[in-house]
N, C-alpha and C positions, 0 to 999 in steps of 0.2 A: 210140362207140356208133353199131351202124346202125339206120336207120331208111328207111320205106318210104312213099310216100303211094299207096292203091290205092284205086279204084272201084268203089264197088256202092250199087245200087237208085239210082242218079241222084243217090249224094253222093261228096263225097271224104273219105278218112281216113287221119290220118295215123298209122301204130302202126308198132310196136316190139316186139321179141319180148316176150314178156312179157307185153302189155298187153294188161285185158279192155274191149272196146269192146260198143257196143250196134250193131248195124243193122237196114236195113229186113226185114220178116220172109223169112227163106228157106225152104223147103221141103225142111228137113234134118233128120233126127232129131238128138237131143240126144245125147252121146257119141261121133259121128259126125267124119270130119277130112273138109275141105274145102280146094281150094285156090282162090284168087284170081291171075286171071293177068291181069288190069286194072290192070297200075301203072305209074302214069305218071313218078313219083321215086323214086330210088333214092338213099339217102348209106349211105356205107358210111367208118370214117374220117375222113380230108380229103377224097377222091375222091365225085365226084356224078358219076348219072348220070340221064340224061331218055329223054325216049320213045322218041330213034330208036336209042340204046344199048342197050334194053332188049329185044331180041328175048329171050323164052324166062325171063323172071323171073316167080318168083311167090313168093305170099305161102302158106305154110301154116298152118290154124286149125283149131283143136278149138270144137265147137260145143257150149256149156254147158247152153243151153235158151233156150226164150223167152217173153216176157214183154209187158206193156201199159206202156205209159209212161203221165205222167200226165195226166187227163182236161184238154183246152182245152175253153174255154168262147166257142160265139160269138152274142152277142146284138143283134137287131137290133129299133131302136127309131126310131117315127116321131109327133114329139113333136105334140101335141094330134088326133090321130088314134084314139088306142086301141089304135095298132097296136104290138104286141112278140111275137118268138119268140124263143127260145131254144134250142143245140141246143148238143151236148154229142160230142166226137169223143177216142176215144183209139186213136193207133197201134198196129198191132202190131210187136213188137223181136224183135230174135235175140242172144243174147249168142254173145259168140265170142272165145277164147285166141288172141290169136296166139305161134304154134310156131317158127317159121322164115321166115327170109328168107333166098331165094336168087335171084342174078341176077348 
């Protein structure tokens, strides 16, 4: 089974053809193929390979659509004061197929 670890929005992720992942929101219509050419690992087999092997690999995906993840909560409280807010943040996501690895 090969497998790919590639970079986007400031994380890493490690997929597999096949697999549907979530990331940080892209600026892609939904239906749309995209490639990822930020990867840092590569197995394919027994055989690995890393970053300075990897000239010219990338990852190709289908972009499903995207979505809000679920609401965090961050409350901040200063006790015999009076003092609390509250404030409420949810991400936006991109779903995405990955199609192919190649490298």
């Amino acid at each position: 089974m090969s497998y790919a670890i590639i970079k986007t929005g400031g994380k890493q992720y490690r997929v597999a053809e096949g697999d549907v992942i979530e990331v940080e929101k892209l600026d892609v219509e939904a239906g749309a193929e995209m490639t990822f050419s930020e990867v840092i690992f590569l197995s394919h087999g027994g055989s690995f390979k890393h970053l300075a092997d990897l000239k010219g690999a990338t990852v190709t995906a289908e972009v499903i659509g995207g979505k809000k993840a679920p609401k965090v909560i961050c409350f901040k409280y200063r006790r015999r004061k009076g003092y609390h807010r509250t404030v409420g943040h949810r991400r936006k996501l991109t779903e995405v197929r990955i199609k192919s690895i190649t490298g």
